[in-house]
C-alpha positions in Angstrom: 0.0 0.0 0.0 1.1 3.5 -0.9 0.2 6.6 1.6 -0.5 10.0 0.2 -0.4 12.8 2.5 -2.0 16.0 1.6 -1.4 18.6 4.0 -4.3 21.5 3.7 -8.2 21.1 3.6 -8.8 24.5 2.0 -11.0 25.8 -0.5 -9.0 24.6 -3.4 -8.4 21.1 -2.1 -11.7 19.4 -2.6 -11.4 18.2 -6.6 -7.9 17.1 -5.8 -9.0 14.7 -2.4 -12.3 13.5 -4.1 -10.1 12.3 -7.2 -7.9 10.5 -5.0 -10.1 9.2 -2.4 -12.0 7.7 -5.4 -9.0 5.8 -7.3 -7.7 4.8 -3.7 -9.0 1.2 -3.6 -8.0 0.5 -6.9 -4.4 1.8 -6.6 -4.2 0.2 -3.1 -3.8 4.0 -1.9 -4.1 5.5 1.7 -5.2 9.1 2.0 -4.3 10.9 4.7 -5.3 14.9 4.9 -4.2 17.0 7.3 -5.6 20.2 8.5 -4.9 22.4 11.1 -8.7 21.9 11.4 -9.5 17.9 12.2 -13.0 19.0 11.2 -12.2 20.2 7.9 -9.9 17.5 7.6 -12.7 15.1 7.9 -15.3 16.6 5.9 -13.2 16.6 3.0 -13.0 12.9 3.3 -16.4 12.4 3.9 -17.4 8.1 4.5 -14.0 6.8 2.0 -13.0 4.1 4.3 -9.4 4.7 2.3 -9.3 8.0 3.2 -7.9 9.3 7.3 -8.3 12.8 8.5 -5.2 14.2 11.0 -4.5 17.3 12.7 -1.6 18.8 10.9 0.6 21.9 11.9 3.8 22.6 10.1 4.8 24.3 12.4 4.7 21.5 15.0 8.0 20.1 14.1 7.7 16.7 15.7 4.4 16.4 14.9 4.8 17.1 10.9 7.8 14.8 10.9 5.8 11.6 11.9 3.3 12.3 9.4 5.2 13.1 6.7 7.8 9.9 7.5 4.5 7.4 7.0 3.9 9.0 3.2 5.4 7.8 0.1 4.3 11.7 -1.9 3.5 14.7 0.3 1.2 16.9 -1.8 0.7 20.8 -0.3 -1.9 23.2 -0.5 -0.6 24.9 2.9 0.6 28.5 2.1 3.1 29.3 -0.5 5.0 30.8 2.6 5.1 27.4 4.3 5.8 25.3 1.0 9.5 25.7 1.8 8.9 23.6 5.4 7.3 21.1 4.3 10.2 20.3 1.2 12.7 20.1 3.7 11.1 17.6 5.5 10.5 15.9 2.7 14.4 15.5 1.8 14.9 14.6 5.0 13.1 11.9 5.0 13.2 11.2 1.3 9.9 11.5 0.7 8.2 13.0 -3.1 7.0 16.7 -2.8 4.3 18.3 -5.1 2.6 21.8 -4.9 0.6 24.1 -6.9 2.6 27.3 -6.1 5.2 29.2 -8.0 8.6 27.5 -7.3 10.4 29.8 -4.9 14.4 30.1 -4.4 14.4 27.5 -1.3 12.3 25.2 -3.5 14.8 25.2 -6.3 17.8 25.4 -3.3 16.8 21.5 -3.0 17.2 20.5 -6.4 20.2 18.6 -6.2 19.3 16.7 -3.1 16.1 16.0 -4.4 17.4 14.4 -7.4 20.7 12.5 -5.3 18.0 11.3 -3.6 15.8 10.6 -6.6 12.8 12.5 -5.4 10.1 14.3 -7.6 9.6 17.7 -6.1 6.7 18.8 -9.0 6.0 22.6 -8.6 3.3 24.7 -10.1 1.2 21.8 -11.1 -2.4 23.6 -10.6 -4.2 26.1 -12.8 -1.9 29.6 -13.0 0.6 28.7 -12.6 -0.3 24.9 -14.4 -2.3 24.4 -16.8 -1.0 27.4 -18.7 2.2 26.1 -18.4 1.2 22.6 -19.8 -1.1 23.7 -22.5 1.4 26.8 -23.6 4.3 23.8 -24.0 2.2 21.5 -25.7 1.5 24.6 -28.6 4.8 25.7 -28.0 6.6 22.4 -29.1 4.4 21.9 -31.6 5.1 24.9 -33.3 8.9 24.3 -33.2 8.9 20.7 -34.5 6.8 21.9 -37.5 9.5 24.5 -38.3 8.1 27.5 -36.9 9.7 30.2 -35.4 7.9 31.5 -32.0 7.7 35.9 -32.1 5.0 36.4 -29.5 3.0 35.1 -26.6 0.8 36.4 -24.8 -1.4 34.4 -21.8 -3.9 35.4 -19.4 -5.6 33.2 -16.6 -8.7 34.3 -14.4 -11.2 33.2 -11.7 -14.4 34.6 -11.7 -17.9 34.2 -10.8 -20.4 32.2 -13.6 -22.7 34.7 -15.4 -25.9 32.9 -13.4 -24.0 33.9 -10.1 -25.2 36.7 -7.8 -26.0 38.8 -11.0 -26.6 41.5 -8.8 -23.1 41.8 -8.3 -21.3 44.9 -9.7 -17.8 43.3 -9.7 -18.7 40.1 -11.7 -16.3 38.9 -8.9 -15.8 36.8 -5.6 -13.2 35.3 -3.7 -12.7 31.7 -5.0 -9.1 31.2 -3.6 -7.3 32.8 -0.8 -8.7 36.6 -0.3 -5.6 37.2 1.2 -3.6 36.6 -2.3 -6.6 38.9 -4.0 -6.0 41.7 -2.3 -2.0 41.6 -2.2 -2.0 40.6 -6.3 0.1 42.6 -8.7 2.0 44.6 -5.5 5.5 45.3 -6.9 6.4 45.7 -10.6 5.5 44.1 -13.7 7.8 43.3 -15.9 7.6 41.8 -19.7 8.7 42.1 -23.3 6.4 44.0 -26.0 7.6 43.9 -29.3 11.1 44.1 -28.6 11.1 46.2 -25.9 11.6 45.8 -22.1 8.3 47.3 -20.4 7.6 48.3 -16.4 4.5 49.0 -14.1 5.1 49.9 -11.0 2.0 48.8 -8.6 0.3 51.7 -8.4 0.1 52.2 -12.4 -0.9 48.4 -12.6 -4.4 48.9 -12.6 -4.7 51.7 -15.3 -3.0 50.0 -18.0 -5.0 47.1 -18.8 -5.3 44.9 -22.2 -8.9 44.1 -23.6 -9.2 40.1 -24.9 -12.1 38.4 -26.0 -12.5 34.8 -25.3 -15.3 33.2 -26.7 -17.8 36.2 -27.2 -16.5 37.8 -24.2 -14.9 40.7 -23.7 -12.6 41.0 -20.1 -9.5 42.7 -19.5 -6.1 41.4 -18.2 -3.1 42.9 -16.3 0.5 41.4 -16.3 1.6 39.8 -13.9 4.2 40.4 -11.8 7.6 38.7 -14.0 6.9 37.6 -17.0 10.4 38.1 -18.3 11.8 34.3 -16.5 9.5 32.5 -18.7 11.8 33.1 -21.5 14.0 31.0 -20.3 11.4 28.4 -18.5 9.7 28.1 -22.3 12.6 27.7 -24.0 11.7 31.7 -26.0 14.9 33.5 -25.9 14.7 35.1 -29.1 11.0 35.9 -28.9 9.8 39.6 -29.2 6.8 39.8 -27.0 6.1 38.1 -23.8 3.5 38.9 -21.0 1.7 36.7 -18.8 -1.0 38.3 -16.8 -4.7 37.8 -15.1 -8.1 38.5 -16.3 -10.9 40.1 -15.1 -14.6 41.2 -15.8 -14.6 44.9 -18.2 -14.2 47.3 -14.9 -12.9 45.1 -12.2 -9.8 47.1 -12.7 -10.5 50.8 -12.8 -12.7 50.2 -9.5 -10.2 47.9 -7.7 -7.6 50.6 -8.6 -9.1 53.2 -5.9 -7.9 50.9 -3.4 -5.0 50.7 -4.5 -4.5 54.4 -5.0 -5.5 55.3 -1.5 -3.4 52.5 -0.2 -6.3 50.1 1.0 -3.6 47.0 -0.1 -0.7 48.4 2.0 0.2 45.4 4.5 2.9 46.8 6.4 1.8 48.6 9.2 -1.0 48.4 11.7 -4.0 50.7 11.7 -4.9 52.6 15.2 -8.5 52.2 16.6 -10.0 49.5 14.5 -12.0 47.7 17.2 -14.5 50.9 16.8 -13.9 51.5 13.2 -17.3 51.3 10.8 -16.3 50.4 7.0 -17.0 53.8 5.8 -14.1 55.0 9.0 -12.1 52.9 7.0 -12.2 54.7 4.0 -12.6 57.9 5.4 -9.1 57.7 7.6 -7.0 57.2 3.9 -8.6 61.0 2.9 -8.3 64.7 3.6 -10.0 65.9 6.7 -12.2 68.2 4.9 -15.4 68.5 7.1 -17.6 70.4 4.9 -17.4 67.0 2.2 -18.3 63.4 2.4 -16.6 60.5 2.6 -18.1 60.3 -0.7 -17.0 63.6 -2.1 -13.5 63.5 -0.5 -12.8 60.4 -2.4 -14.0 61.4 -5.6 -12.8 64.4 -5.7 -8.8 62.7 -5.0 -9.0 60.2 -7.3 -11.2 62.2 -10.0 -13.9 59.9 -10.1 -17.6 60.5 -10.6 -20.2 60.3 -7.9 -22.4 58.5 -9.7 -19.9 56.4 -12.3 -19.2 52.5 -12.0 -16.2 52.8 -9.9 -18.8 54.1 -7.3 -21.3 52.4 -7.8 -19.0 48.8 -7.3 -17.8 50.6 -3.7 -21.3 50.9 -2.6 -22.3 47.6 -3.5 -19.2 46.2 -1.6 -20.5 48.1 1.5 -17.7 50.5 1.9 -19.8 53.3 2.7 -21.5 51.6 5.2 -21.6 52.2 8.9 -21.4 48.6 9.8 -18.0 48.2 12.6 -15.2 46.0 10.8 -15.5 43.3 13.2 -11.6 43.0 13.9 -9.3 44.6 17.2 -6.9 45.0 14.8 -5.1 44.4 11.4 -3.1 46.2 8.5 -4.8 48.2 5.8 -4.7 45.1 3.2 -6.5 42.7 6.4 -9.0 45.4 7.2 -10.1 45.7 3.5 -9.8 41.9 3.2 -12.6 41.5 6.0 -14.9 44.0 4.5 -14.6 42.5 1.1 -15.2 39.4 2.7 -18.8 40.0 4.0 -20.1 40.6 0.2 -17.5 38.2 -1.5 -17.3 35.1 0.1 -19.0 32.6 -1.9 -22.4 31.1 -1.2 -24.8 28.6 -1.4 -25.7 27.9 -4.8 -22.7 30.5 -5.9 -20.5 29.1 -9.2 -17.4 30.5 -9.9 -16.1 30.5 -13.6 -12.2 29.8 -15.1 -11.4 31.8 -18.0 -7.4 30.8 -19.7 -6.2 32.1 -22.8 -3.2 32.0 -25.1 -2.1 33.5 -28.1 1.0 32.6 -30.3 2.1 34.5 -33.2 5.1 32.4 -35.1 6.8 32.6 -38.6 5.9 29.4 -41.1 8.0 29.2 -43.8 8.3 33.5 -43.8 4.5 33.1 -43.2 3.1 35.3 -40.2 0.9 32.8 -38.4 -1.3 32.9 -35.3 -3.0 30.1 -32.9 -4.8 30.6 -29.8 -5.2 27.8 -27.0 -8.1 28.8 -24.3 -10.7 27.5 -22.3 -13.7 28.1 -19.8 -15.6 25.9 -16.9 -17.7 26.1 -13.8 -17.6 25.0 -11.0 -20.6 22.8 -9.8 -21.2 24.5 -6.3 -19.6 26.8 -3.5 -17.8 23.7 -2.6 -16.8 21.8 -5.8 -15.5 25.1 -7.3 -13.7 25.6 -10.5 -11.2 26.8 -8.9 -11.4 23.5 -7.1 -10.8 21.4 -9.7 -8.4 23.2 -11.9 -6.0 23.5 -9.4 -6.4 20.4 -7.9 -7.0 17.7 -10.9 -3.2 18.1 -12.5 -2.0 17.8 -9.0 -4.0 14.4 -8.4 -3.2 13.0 -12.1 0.6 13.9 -11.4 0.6 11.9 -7.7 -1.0 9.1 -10.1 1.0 9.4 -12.9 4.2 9.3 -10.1 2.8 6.3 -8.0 2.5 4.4 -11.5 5.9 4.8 -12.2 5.2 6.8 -15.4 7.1 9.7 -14.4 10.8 9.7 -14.9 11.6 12.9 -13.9 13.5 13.7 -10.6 14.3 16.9 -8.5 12.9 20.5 -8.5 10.8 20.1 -11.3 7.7 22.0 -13.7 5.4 20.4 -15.4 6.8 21.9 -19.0 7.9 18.8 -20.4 5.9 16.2 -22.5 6.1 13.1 -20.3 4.0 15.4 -17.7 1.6 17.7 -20.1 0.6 15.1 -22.3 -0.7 12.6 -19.8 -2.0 15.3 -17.4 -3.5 17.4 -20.2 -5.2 14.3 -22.3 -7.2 13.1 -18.9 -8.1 16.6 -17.7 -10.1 16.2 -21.0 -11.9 13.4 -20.0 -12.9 15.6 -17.1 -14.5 18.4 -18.8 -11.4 20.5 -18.7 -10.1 20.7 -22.6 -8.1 23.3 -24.2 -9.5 24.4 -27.6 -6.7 25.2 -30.0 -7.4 27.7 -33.2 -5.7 29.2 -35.9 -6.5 32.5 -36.7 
């Protein structure tokens, strides 16, 4: 029998547990999930007689070290922050690693133990980074061993809310990962190649410069991400002339998520004073001028030239910003406040469906031919539970432990899933699951 332990029961870890749970008595598999929550441990294994729920905290070193020492693959969906804890564990006791998150500079520090050792530690094997990876490499090699030259790509990746869901809702947007991620996105500066030519944002120019793309009939807009510029190197596009990777959004997320920004609502670095008494519109109110003959209203139009009575406005009411309503917390940073407020409107609900939206788009050279394909696709997610999200990030994370366990991956050490033993396999049965990428030429 071979034991998978998958520390974190959070939102996006229901698609990947179900898929295990269910292929468990055939592969002679043990789930264990661990949670800092035993009760959300065991909901998210439900009645599967193969599946055991444990309390897990990393930072409870002797604790983590017994669990992890009766796995065979360690999969995480703890905090990218605490990715790095569990991996060295996992050398230590020579144990396979596998995440979702972007592969950080202690990740990739293990490489060569990892592979003296000849563990798989898979990184970014979930949606963004994941999927796009996979489907950009499967194009992306394609194109090369037709002949064809690579110029430009561009990809964009976005969670959302399904057009049924809350259509009262200005945003066209809810939290269907961490909130905490939401509200920190896109702080420091964007960097990519346009035609050429290095480009820069800084943070709080992020949110006014924003790309319309249409992906099936729909028009959103996307913002780059924060480096685009090392997946030159990760795809194999040195000589390429434009490259920018970025995330999408509804048409006027942006321009009304950008007043936060602009007044500083995202800072997390210091603590706000008398918050245990603040209302939501206090909150607002305490990042403008102290002009007593003006609202809270009027102040913040008038700093941020905005009208009273345009969208931007009209997305801040709806989120309860004006309200009198106390915060609810003793304490917290301007990005936790604003998280907490957000929350109240933004946290998914019963019946609430959450929508994926990924797009490509090559331009190569063919024979001195200008050519260009795009690669995208869309899903739901079934419930507030069974998200989307859910499954995106989680399916190519449960099809790689398979894969692994099966002996069908070779690889070894720090790796990503850009290389055709992984995407092929993982891409063909995500299919199968309603998850296909739709390739066209334009």
């Amino acid at each position: 029998m071979k034991t998978i332990l998958i520390v974190g029961a959070g939102r996006s870890s229901s698609a990947l547990i179900d898929y295990l749970l269910q292929h468990a008595s055939l592969n002679d598999w043990q789930i264990i999930v661990g949670d800092i929550s035993l009760e959300a441990a065991r909901e998210r294994i439900g009645s599967y007689a193969e599946g055991k729920p444990i309390q897990f905290n990393i930072n409870e070193t002797s604790r983590s070290e017994e669990a992890i020492e009766r796995a065979d693959v360690v999969i995480s969906l703890l905090p990218a922050s605490l990715h790095p804890l569990v991996a060295k564990h996992c050398i230590a006791m020579k144990k396979h690693f596998l995440n979702a998150s972007y592969v950080s500079d202690q990740i990739n520090a293990l490489h060569h133990e990892a592979t003296a050792n000849n563990l798989l530690f898979l990184n970014e094997c979930g949606l963004d980074p994941g999927i796009d990876h996979m489907s950009a490499m499967q194009v992306i090699d394609k194109i090369k061993s037709n002949g064809g030259i690579l110029t430009s790509f561009e990809s964009f990746t976005g969670g959302l809310i399904a057009p049924e869901t809350d259509p009262e809702n200005p945003w066209r947007y809810k939290f269907t990962w961490n909130p905490r991620n939401v509200v920190l996105a896109g702080q420091g500066t964007a960097k990519f190649l346009m035609e050429g030519q290095y480009k820069y944002i800084p943070y709080q120019q992020l949110f006014k410069r924003v790309t319309p793309i249409d992906v099936s009939g729909t028009r959103y807009e996307g913002y780059p991400n924060r480096d685009s510029l090392k997946y030159l190197t990760t795809y194999g596009l040195h000589d390429i002339k434009t490259m920018i990777r970025g995330t999408l959004r509804n048409a006027g997320y942006c321009s009304a998520w950008n007043v936060f920004v602009q007044l500083g609502c995202c800072d997390d670095t210091y603590k706000m004073e008398g918050v245990q008494q603040m209302t939501h519109r206090d909150y607002l109110n305490s990042f403008l001028d102290h002009k007593v003959d003006l609202t809270v209203e009027e102040k913040l139009c008038t700093t941020l030239s905005i009208d009273l009575q345009g969208d931007e406005m009209r997305r801040l009411h709806w989120s309860g910003l004006f309200s009198d309503e106390k915060i609810g917390l003793s304490e917290g940073t301007p990005a936790q406040l604003l998280e907490h407020i957000l929350n109240k409107k933004w946290k998914l609900t019963k019946g609430d469906k959450d929508f994926i939206v990924m797009w490509h788009r090559f331009g190569y050279l063919q024979n001195g031919i200008k050519k260009v394909v795009t690669a995208s696709f869309t899903t739901a997610g079934e419930n507030e539970t069974q998200t989307g999200m859910s499954k995106t990030v989680g399916l190519p994370l449960a099809i790689a432990t398979k894969l692994l366990l099966q002996g069908k991956i070779k690889q070894r050490g720090v790796v990503l899933p850009i290389k055709k033993e992984l995407y092929d396999p993982i891409l063909e049965e995500l299919r199968t699951l309603g998850i296909s990428v739709i390739e066209k030429e334009m």
